[in-house]
N, C-alpha and C positions, 0 to 999 in steps of 0.2 A: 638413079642407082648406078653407081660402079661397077668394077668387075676385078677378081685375082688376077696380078699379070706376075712372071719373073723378070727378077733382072739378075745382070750380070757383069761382077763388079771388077775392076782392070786387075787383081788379084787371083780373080776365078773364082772368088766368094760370091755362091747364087745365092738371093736374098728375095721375100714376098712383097710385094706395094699391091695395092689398092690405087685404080686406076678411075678417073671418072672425068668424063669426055663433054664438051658443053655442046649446045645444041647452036646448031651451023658454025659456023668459021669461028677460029677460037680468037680471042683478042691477045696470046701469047700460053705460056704455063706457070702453075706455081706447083712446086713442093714443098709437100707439107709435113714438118719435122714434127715427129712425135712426142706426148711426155714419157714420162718414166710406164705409162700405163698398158705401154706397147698401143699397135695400132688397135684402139679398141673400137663401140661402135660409134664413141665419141668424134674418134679421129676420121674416121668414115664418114659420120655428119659433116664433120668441116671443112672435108675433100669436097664431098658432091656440094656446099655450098659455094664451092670455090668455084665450080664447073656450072651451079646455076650461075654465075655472074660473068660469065662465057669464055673461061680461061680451061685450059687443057690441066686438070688436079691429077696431082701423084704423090702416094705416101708410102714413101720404103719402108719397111721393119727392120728397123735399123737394131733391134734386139736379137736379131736371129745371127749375128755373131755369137752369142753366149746360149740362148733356148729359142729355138724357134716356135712360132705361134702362140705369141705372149699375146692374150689381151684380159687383163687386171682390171676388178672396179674402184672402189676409191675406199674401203676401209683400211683400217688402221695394218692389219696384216699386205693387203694389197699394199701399200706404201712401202711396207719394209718391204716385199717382195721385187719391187719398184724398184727401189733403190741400191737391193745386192745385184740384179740383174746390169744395173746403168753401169756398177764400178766394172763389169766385165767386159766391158763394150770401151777401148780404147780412143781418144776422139779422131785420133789420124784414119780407125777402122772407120769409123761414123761417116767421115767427110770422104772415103774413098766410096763408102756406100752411097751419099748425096751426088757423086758425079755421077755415081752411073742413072742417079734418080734424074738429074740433070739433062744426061744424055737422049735419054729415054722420051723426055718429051722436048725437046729443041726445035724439033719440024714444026712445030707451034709457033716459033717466034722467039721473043724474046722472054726469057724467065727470070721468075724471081722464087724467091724462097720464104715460109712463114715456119714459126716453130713455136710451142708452147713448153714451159716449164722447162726440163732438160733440154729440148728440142732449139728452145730460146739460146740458151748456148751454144748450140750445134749452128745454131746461124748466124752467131755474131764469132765463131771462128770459119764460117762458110763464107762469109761476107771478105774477109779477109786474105781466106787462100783459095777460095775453090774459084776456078774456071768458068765463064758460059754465065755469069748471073749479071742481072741487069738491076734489081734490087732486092734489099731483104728486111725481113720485118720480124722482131722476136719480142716475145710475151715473156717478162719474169722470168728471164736467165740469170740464175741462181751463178754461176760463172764465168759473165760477163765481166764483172771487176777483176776478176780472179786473171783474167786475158784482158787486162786494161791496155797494154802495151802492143796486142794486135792493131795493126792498121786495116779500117774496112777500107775495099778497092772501090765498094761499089754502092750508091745510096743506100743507105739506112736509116732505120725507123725500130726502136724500140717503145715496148709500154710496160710500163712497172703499177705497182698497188702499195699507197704508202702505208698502209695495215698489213703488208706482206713479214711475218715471222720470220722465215728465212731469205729473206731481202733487205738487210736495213738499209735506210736512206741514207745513208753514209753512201755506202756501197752506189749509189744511183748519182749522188753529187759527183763522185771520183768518176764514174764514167761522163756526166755532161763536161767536166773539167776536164779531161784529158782529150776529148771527142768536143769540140764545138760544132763539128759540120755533120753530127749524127740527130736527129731529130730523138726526144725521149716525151713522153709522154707519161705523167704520175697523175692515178686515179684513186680515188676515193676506195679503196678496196683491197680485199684481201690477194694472198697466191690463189692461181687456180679461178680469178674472178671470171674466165671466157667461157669457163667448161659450167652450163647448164645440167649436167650430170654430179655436179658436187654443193656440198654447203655452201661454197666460198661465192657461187655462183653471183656476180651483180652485176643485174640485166641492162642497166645505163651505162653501167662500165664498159662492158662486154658490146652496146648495141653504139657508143661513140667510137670505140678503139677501133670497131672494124670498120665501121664509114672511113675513121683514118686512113685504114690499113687500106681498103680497097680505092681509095683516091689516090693512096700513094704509088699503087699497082697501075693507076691508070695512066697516072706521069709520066711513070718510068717505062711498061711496056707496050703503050699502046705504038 
């Protein structure tokens, strides 16, 4: 289990994350970018599994520019809720808020970043401009194409679901095209396949992408 911590963003925008600490020495941190759902207990789940795999977890509420203390379930109102909230959240605000998430746990080592659904886009523009990261991994960013033309600074590792509605595989071929040196990974599955909290849920999907994701944390920060 975690714990509430604040942070404090080089703006002066104080923001809530969900903190969770591994047991003995950490092998580095990751920050964990949220979806549209705010930090739910979903996000909370995939913090502290981040921290059982002996890394320093930290998930900013990167909503609390626009309401703070979002955490939304996954109906069909939830979504839209989801989604007026996200258009309020600027991404330059988002990524000013991931460095202070950044900063926050550095004494750990080296970090990388994960991020799911919107979050997936907040790391493949993290990847590119933010500071301090050593790798990044993002799940079905909806705005990844949309920011074809960003350059990641630093390893990369996305995973998409070729039954993703608002993902076409278009959209996935233009980023392996324009990105050869970014690693993609297209699974059998719909949006939303990692969150065991939703229909989309698929558990082979969800239980390969993260073997990926967590070897590729191991390359990069160990």
């Amino acid at each position: 289990m975690g714990s509430n911590v604040k942070l404090k963003a080089a703006d002066g925008h104080q923001l809530a994350a969900y903190r969770a600490e591994p047991k003995g020495k950490a092998k580095g941190a990751v920050v964990v970018i949220q979806e549209i759902f705010g930090v739910n207990s979903h996000m909370r789940e995939v913090t502290d599994g981040f921290a059982a795999d002996g890394y320093l977890a930290i998930a900013p509420a990167l909503f609390d520019r626009a309401q703070r203390d979002v955490e939304l379930g996954y109906t069909p109102d939830d979504i839209a809720k989801g989604r007026d909230i996200r258009m309020k959240v600027p991404w330059d605000a988002a990524l000013t808020d991931v460095a202070a998430a950044i900063d926050a746990v550095k004494s750990a080592g080296k970090v990388g970043i994960v991020g799911y659904c919107w979050g997936g886009s907040v790391v493949w523009l993290a990847a590119a401009k933010s500071k301090g990261l050593s790798a990044a991994v993002g799940y079905y960013g909806g705005a990844v194409a949309q920011f074809v033309d960003e350059k990641p600074k630093t390893a990369t590792m996305l995973h998409f679901g070729d039954k993703d509605a608002s993902i076409p595989m278009t959209d996935v071929e233009k980023v392996r095209k324009a990105h050869p040196e970014v690693t993609v990974h297209v699974y059998h599955a719909e949006h939303g396949f990692n969150c065991n909290h939703r229909g989309s849920y698929e558990a082979n999907s969800a239980k390969v992408a993260r073997e990926r994701t967590i070897a590729f944390f191991g390359r990069h920060l160990g």
